[in-house]
Structure formats: structure tokens, C-alpha cells
N, C-alpha and C positions, 0 to 999 in steps of 0.2 A: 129208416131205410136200410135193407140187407145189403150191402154192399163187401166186396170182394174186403176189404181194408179194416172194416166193423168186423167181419166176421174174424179177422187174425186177429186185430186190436185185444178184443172180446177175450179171443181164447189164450192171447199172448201175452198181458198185460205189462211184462218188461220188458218186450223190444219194441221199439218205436216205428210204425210204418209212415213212409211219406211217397205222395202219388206225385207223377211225373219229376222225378230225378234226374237229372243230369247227368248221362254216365260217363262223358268222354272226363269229369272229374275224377273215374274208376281206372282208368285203363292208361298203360304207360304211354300209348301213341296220343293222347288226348281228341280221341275223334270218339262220336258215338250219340245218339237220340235218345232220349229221355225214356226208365221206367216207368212201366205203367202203375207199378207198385214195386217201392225198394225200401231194404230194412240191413241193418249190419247185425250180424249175430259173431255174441264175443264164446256163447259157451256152448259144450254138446248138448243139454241140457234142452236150452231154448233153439238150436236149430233141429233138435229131432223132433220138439214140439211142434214147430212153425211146416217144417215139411210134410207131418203126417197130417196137418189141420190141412195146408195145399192141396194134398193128395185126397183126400177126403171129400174140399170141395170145387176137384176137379180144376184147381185153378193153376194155370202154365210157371214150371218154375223155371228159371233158370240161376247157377252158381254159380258168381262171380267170387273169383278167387286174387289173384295181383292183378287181372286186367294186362295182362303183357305180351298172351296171345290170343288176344281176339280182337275180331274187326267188328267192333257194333255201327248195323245200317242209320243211318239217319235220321229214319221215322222211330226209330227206338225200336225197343221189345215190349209186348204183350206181355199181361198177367205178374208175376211176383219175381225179381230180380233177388238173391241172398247175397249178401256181398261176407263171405266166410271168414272171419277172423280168430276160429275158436284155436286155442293152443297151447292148450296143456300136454305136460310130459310127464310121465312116468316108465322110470326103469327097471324093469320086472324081473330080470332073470341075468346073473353076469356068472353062470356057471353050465353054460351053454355045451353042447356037445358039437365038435367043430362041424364045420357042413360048407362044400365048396359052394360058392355062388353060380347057378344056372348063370352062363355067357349066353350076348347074341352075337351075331357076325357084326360087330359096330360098323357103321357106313361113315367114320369120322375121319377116313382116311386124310393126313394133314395136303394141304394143297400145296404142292412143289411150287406150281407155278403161281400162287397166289400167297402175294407177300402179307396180306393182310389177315388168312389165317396162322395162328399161333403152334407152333411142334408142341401140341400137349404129349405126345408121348414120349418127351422128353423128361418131363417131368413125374411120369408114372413109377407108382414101384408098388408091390404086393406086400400086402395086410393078414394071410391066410392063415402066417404063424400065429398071429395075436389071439389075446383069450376072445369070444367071443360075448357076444351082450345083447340080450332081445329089450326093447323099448319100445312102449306105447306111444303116441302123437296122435291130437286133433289135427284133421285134416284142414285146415283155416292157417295152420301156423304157418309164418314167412318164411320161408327156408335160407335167406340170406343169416337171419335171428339168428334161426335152430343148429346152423351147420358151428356157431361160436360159442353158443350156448352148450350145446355139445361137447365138443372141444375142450371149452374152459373144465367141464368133468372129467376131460382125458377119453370121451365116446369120439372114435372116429370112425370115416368111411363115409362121410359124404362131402368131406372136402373137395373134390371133383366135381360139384355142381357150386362152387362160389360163385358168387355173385349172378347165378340164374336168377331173373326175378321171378321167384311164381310162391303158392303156398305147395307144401306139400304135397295137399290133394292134386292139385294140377298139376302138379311133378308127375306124380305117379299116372295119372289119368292120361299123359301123355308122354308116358315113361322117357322123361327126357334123358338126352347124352352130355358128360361134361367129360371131351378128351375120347378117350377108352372106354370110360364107363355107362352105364347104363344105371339109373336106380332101381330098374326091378333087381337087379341083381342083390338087392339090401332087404327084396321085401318078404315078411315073413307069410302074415294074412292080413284082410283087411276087413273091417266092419261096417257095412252098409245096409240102408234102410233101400228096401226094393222097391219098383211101383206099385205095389198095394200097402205100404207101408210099413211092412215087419222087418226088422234088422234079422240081417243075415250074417254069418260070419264066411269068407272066402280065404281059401289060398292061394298062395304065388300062383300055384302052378292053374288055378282055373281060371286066371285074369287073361290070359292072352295077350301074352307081352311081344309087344317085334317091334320093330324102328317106328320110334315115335307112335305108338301105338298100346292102345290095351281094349278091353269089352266093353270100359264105361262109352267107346264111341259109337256103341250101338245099342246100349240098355237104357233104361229107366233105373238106375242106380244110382244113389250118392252118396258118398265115402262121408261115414263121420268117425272113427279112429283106423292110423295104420299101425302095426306092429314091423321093426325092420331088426332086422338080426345087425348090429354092429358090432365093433372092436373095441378093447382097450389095448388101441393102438401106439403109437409113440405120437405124442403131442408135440411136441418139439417141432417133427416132419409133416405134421398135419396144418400145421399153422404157418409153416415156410411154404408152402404148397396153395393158402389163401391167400398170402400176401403177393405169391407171384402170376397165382392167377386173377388175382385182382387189379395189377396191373396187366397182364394180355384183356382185360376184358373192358379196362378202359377204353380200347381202343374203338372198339362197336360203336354204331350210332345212335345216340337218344333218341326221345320221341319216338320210337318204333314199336313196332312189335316182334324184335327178332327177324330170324330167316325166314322170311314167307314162303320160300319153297323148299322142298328136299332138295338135298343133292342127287345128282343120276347115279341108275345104279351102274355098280362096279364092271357090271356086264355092259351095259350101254357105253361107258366111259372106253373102253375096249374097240366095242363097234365102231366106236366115230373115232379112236384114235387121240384122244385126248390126253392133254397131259395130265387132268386132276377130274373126277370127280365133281367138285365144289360151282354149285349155282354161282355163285359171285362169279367165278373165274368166266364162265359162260356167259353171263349178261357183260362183265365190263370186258374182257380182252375179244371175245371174239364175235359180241355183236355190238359193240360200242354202246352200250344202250347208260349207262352211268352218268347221274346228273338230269336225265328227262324226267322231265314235270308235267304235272295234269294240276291245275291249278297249284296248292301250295302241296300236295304228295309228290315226293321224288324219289327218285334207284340213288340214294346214296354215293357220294364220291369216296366214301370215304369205307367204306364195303357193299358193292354193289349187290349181296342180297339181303339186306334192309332198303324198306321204301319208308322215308322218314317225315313228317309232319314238319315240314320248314315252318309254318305260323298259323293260317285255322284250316287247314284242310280236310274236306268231308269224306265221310266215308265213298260214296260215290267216285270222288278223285281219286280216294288208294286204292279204290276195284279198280276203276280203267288202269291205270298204270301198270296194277298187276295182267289185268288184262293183257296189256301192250306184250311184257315179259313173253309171258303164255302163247302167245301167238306167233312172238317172234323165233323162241325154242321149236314151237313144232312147224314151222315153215323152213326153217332150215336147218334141224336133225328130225324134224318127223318123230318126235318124243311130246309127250304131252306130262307137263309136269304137276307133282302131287304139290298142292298146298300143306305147309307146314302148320296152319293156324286155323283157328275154328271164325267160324262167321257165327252172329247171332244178328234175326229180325231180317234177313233179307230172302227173296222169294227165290224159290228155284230157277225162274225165271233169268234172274238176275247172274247167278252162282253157275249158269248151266255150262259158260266157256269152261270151264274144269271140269267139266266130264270126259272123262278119257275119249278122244277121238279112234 
């Protein structure tokens, strides 16, 4: 029988496929419905294979990378799940020609009135004088690993995203912030297999990088190496810098998936007269909403923009709740806020209260 599984098996022979997976086993909030077909790839090797045999027969991928921000629906996802583990490094170039880092406007501004965000820009200092260092990375690596593994070489510059859970790839894919920074600011180019299946090589500057944001949220793309221009920084200060942000980050709440939503922007916070920016501060001081539950998914007491998995709560619980969020922001500031995390396997239908009103 031709089936979806035979036909990867066939053409993959060393990575192992297994049909209906478990995925809230994947994902830091442990919520999530079963692949329909799921497989871990450790090398480039085998996921450039696996993906072009996909694309070939048509069959739905989706790239699971740490599971840390996304909301899988219940019924699961259709078609082929990659859960990216691949993560080799090589150091290519440590006689670099300096080159400032393209800034964005960072929306990280610290919450005055929210004791529960951290003053990273306390902590901040500039890197620009150091020699510079271009390096290779699978996109699969853990970035918790890679920021030490680094380091212990004396490679810095991305000590500012400690303790984010993601791999690389979904770093970059949603160019996350740690403080001030931003990691497109690191990135050189990147190597992706397109939807027809030919590897492409990209630069910084074609990715479309802005808050939480870059092109793979609209393409048929997927990152299998990036190239980032780093430093041979001072180690010493790179690693005092992990150690203290890894205490401020203890403080977030497990079982989540991070901030579900953006903070407003600087212009809106303006409008309404606010004292911060920061979603939390909006759900818990000024609509009390911290601590409501929809079965076992809750607004966190402990940073009201985390909604946290208290013990099996479904995907369906942590929609409504954010739901609740969402409704209750634009009923009394008439703002309709951006989800900060990606959904997979749920209908339009479902996802449609986020459509900007």
C-alpha cells in the first residue's frame, strides 16, 4: 500500500516515521493533538531529504522546533510534523570587515509600572569594538546549547536571548527580542529550501525582519543553515550577563508558551495614557483579569502575559482564555491585540476573534 509513511520510510531509510504522535510531548505548554505523521531529524542531510520527498508528494509539512511558541489544536495536524533537531556549527570567517548591525525600533520598552518585568537595559553594553566572526548553524540547534557552546569559544553576541526556549530556526523565523536586542541584528544570510524544493541562499536584508516578525510568516520556506556575523567578545562579560539573565528569567511562568500577545504600541500606550506599554501590566492592574481559568489554562498570577497549563489543559481552554484577553482589551481601549505565537491545525473559523476588528 502507497501510503504517505512508506513512501518517506522508502526514500529516508534513516529517520524513523511514526503515525499519530503525541505532540503536547513537543511543546513547552504541553497541550497539543496528535501527528498525523511525525519524525525528529538530527542532520541537514536527512531533513533536506525528508522535505524535498514532502514537497514532491505534496504532503503538508509542518517544523517543529522547541514547541515554546506554538498552540497545537487538539484534533492535531495533518500530513508530516519535523520536529528539527539538526545542529552543527562551523566557524568560517574570524577576519571579518566590521559592519554595524541594522537596528529596529525595539518595543521592549521595560515596564515602570510592572514589577515583574526585568530593567534589561541595565544590563546592556556594546560589542561594535570587538573583532568580528561570521559562523555557520543548523537551524534545529537549541539556542539555550549554542548561546554556551559559543561562549566557551569566546563567540559572543547572543547572550541576550538566554534562556529563550526556541532552536535557532524559530529564533530567527520570529526574530525574537532578549532586552534591547533583536537577533536579526546577528544575521548574515540564510539557506533555505523553497516550495519547489531548491535551496536558495537569502540575505539579512531580504528577510523582512520587524517586531517579532520576518517572510518565513508568509512563504513556503525552510531554514536549514544560518550564517550570523558574531564577536570575539569579552567572555568574562558574556557570561555574567547569562548568569543574570538567567536569573530574571526564572522568574516567568512554566508550562507556557511565553507572551501570547504583543505589547501595544508606543503610539497607543500614548493614546490611552498608560503608564507601560506591556500586555501583562494591561491584563493584571487594569482589567484584573490574572489568575482566570477556563478549565485547567490560566492568565498567570505570576506574569499576567503568560496563560499557563496548571495540569491537562486543551488547546480549546488556552483559545478561550486568550479569547477572554482579546475581548476584553478591545472593549475597553478599542485595540485589538496581535497574538505573539503561531497556532497549528486549527480552522479559521476558530482563530477568526484575532482578526483585527
Amino acid at each position: 500500500m502507497r501510503t504517505w509513511k512508506n513512501i518517506l520510510q522508502q526514500a529516508c531509510p534513516s529517520v524513523a516515521f511514526r503515525a499519530n504522535e503525541p505532540l503536547a510531548h513537543h511543546t513547552t505548554v504541553g497541550i497539543g493533538g496528535p501527528a498525523e505523521l511525525f519524525c525528529s531529524i538530527s542532520t541537514k542531510q536527512d531533513l533536506t531529504a525528508v522535505l524535498q520527498i514532502a514537497i514532491q508528494e505534496k504532503i503538508p509539512i509542518t517544523i517543529l522546533g522547541w514547541g515554546a511558541n506554538t498552540l497545537i489544536a487538539d484534533r492535531g495536524i495533518t500530513g508530516l510534523v519535523i520536529k528539527n533537531t539538526t545542529n552543527n556549527l562551523k566557524i568560517l570567517d574570524q577576519n571579518l570587515t566590521p559592519k554595524d548591525p541594522e537596528q529596529l525600533t525595539a518595543r521592549w520598552q521595560a515596564a515602570t509600572a510592572d514589577t515583574n518585568m526585568p530593567q534589561f537595559q541595565d544590563l546592556d553594553y556594546d560589542e561594535k569594538s570587538a573583532e568580528q566572526v561570521l559562523v555557520e548553524i543548523d537551524s534545529g540547534a537549541a539556542l539555550p546549547v549554542l548561546i554556551q557552546k559559543l561562549v566557551r569559544q569566546g563567540i559572543t553576541g547572543l547572550q541576550w536571548f538566554t534562556k529563550i526556549p526556541a532552536t535557532l530556526g524559530g529564533a530567527v523565523v520570529n526574530n525574537i527580542h532578549g532586552g534591547t536586542h533583536y537577533i536579526s541584528e546577528f544575521v548574515e544570510s540564510v539557506e533555505v529550501l523553497d516550495a519547489s524544493g531548491n535551496k536558495q541562499t537569502l540575505r539579512a536584508s531580504q528577510l523582512e525582519f520587524d517586531y517579532d516578525y520576518s517572510r518565513f510568516h508568509h512563504t513556503d520556506e525552510y531554514l536549514l543553515t544560518l550564517r550570523l556575523r558574531l564577536y570575539r567578545g569579552d567572555q568574562e562579560r558574556a557570561q555574567a550577563i547569562i548568569t543574570k539573565w538567567s536569573r530574571q528569567k526564572q522568574k516567568q511562568p512554566p508550562r507556557s508558551l511565553g507572551c501570547v500577545f504583543q505589547n501595544i504600541t508606543a503610539k497607543q500606550q500614548r493614546e490611552l495614557a498608560l503608564p507601560t506599554p506591556s500586555i501583562g501590566y494591561l491584563v493584571d492592574q487594569e482589567l484584573g483579569l490574572a489568575g482566570t481559568k477556563v478549565g485547567d489554562a490560566e492568565i498567570s498570577k505570576l506574569h499576567a502575559a503568560f496563560i499557563v497549563n496548571t495540569g491537562r489543559a486543551t488547546a480549546s481552554e488556552y483559545l478561550a482564555v486568550m479569547r477572554q484577553i482579546h475581548q476584553a482589551v478591545y472593549i475597553k481601549y478599542n485595540v485589538s491585540l496581535k497574538p505573539e505565537i503561531f497556532f497549528k491545525g486549527f480552522t479559521q473559523e476558530e482563530l477568526a476573534f484575532l482578526t483585527p476588528l
